[in-house]
C-alpha positions in Angstrom: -0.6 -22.3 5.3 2.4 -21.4 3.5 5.5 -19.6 5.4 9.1 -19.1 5.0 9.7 -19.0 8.5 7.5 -18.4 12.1 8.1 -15.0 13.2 10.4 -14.8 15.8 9.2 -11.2 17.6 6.7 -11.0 19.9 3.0 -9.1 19.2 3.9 -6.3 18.6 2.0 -5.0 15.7 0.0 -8.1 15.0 -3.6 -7.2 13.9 -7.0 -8.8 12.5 -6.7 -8.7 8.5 -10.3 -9.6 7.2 -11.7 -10.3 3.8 -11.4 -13.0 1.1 -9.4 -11.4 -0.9 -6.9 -10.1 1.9 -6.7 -13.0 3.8 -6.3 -15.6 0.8 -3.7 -13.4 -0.9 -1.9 -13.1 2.6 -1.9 -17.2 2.8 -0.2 -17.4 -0.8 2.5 -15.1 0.1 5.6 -16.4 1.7 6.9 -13.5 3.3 4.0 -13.1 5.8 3.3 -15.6 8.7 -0.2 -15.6 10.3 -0.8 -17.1 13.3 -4.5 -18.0 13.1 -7.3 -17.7 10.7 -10.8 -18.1 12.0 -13.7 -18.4 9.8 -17.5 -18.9 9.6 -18.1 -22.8 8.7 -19.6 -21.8 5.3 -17.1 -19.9 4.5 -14.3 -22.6 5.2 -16.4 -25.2 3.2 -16.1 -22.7 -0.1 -12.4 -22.0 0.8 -11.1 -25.2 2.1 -9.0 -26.0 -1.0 -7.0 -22.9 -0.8 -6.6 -22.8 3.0 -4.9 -25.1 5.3 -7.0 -26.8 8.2 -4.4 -26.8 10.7 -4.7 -23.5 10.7 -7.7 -22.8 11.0 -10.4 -22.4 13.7 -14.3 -22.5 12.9 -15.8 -19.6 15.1 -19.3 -17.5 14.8 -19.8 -14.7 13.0 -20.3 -12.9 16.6 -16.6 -14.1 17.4 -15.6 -12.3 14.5 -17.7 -9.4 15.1 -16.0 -8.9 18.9 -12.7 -9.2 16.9 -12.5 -6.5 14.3 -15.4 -4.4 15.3 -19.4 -5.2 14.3 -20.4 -3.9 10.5 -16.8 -4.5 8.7 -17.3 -6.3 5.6 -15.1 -9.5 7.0 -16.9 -11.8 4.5 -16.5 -14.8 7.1 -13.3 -14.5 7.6 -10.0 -13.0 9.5 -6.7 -13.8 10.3 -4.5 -12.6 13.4 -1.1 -11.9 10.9 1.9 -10.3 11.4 2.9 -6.8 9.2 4.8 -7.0 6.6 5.4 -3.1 6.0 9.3 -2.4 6.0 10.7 0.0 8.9 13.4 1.9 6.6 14.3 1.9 2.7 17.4 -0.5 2.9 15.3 -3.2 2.9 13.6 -2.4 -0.4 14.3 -4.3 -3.6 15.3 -2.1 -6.2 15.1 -2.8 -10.7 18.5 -2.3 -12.3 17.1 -0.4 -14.8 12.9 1.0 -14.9 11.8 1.4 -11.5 8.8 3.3 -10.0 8.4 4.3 -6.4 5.3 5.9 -4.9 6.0 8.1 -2.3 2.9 9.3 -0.2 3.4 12.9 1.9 0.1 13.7 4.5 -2.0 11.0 3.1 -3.6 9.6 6.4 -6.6 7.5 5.4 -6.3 3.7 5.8 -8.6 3.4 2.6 -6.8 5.8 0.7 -3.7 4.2 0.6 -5.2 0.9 0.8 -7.0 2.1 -2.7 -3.5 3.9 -3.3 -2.0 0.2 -3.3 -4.3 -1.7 -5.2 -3.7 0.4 -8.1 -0.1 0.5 -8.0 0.1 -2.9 -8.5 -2.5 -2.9 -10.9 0.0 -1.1 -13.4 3.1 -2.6 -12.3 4.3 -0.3 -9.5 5.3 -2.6 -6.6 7.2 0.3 -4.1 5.6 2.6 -2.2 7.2 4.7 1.0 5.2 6.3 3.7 6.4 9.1 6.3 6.7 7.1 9.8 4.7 9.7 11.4 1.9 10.8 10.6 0.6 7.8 8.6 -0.8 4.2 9.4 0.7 1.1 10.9 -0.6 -1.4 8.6 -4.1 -2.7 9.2 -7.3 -4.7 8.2 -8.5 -1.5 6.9 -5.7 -1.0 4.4 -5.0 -4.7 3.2 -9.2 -4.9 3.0 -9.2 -1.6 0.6 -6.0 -3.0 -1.0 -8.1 -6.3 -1.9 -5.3 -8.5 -1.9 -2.6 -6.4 -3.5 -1.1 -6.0 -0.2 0.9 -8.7 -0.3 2.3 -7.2 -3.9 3.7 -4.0 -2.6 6.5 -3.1 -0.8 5.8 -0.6 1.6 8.3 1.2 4.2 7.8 4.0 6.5 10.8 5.9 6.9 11.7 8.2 9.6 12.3 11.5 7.0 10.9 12.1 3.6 13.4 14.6 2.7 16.2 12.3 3.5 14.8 9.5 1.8 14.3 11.4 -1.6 18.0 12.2 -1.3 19.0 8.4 -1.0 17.1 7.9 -4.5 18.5 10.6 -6.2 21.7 8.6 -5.4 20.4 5.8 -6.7 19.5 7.4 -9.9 16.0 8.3 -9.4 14.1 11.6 -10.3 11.6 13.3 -7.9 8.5 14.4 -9.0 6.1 16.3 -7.5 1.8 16.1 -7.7 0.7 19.5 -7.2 -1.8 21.8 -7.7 1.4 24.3 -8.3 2.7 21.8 -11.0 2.7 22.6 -15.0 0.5 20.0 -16.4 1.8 18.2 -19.3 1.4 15.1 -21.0 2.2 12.5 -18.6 3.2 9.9 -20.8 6.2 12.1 -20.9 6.8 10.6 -17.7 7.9 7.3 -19.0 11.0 9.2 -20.7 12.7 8.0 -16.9 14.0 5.2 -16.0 13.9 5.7 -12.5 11.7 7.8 -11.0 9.5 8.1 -7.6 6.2 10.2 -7.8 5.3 12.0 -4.4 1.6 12.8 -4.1 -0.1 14.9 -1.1 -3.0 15.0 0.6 -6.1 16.8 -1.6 -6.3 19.0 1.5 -3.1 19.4 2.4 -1.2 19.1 -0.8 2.9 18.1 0.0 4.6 19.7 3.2 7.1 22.4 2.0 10.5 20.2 2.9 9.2 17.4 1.0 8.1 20.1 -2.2 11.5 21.3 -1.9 13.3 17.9 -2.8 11.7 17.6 -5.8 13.6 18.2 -9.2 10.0 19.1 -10.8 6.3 19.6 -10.4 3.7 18.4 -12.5 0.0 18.3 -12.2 -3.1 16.4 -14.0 -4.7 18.4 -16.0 -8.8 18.8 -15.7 -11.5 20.8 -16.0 -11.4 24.0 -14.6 -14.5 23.7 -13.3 -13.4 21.2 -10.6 -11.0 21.9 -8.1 -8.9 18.9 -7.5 -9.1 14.8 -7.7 -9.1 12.8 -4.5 -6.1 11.4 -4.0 -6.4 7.8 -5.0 -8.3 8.9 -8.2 -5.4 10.9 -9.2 -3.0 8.2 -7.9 -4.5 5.7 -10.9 -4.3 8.5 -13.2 -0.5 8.7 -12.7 0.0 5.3 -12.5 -1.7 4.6 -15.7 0.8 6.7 -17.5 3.7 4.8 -15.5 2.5 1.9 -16.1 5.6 -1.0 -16.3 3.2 -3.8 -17.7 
């Protein structure tokens, strides 16, 4: 298994990643160190070219079950891994010149954002910031809707929205807003900036009102008028699509 270094904290945080596709793409990326992988003995013989033995421990599917809870898809495999999500937006690599950021406000479903992720970095957007309250430590559920793309995105959780939208207009971003309040417009009109974070709400909930506040404008998808609103990972891909840096 590939790592840049053993962790050095203790398990605070740790959790049981599971699928294929999360667990492989975990493995392949430096950054994260996993401390064990268990997997059914089929499934090691299909994957034993792309995971280290040493690392891993052949176990029953029953084993896995007491784990991470009967009826997840775990496909025969888990891994007890450390989190890689960032604590605060200093950490964050930022792009001299096009950058995207994804900033999620009251969005509290692990498969949402998990979804959320996996299409970011399907069009190029590799940042995303999440309120530190009021959202999800990092979990199996996440990295097994994010199919692998986990391990592709930054993502912090930061201790104040509003705060952190005022760092990037620092840094030269602008703040947009998803809302139902929004002027809908052509959102390839989007790509006219260079640097610019997106903030999407809940479909309930929409934005809080601080967080609406610090953006410089609103915008919204435009659909039928005969449906209310888009979930929020479905209108997520939408934007992201029009962002796209690929």
């Amino acid at each position: 298994m590939k790592s840049s270094r053993k962790s050095t904290s203790n398990n605070s945080g740790l959790y049981y990643m599971y699928g294929k596709h999360a667990v492989l793409a975990a493995i392949n990326n430096k950054n994260r160190y996993i401390e064990e992988i268990y997997c059914l003995e089929k499934t090691f013989l299909e994957l034993k070219n792309k995971i280290n033995r040493s690392n891993v421990e052949i176990v029953s599917a029953d084993f896995i079950n007491k784990k991470i809870g009967y009826g997840q898809p775990h496909q025969g495999i888990i891994a007890y891994i450390h989190p890689i999500f960032f604590s605060n937006l200093s950490q964050m690599s930022f792009c001299e010149n096009i950058d995207r950021i994804v900033i999620l406000d009251q969005i509290t479903d692990p498969q949402n954002i998990g979804a959320i992720i996996r299409s970011a970095a399907a069009f190029g957007i590799t940042k995303l910031i999440l309120p530190a309250n009021n959202s999800p430590d990092e979990s199996g559920s996440i990295a097994k809707a994010a199919s692998g793309c986990l391990e592709l995105v930054q993502v912090a959780k930061v201790a104040n929205i509003k705060n952190t939208t005022e760092t990037l207009k620092r840094k030269g971003f602008w703040i947009v807003g998803l809302g139902l309040e929004g002027k809908a417009k052509n959102l390839n009109e989007l790509k006219e900036f260079n640097k610019l974070a997106i903030i999407i709400g809940s479909e309930a909930k929409g934005m809080r009102r601080l967080t609406n506040e610090s953006c410089d404008f609103l915008i919204k998808i435009p659909i039928s008028n005969k449906v209310e609103s888009l979930n929020a990972s479905n209108a997520a891909s939408i934007i992201f699509h029009a962002l796209r840096t690929i």
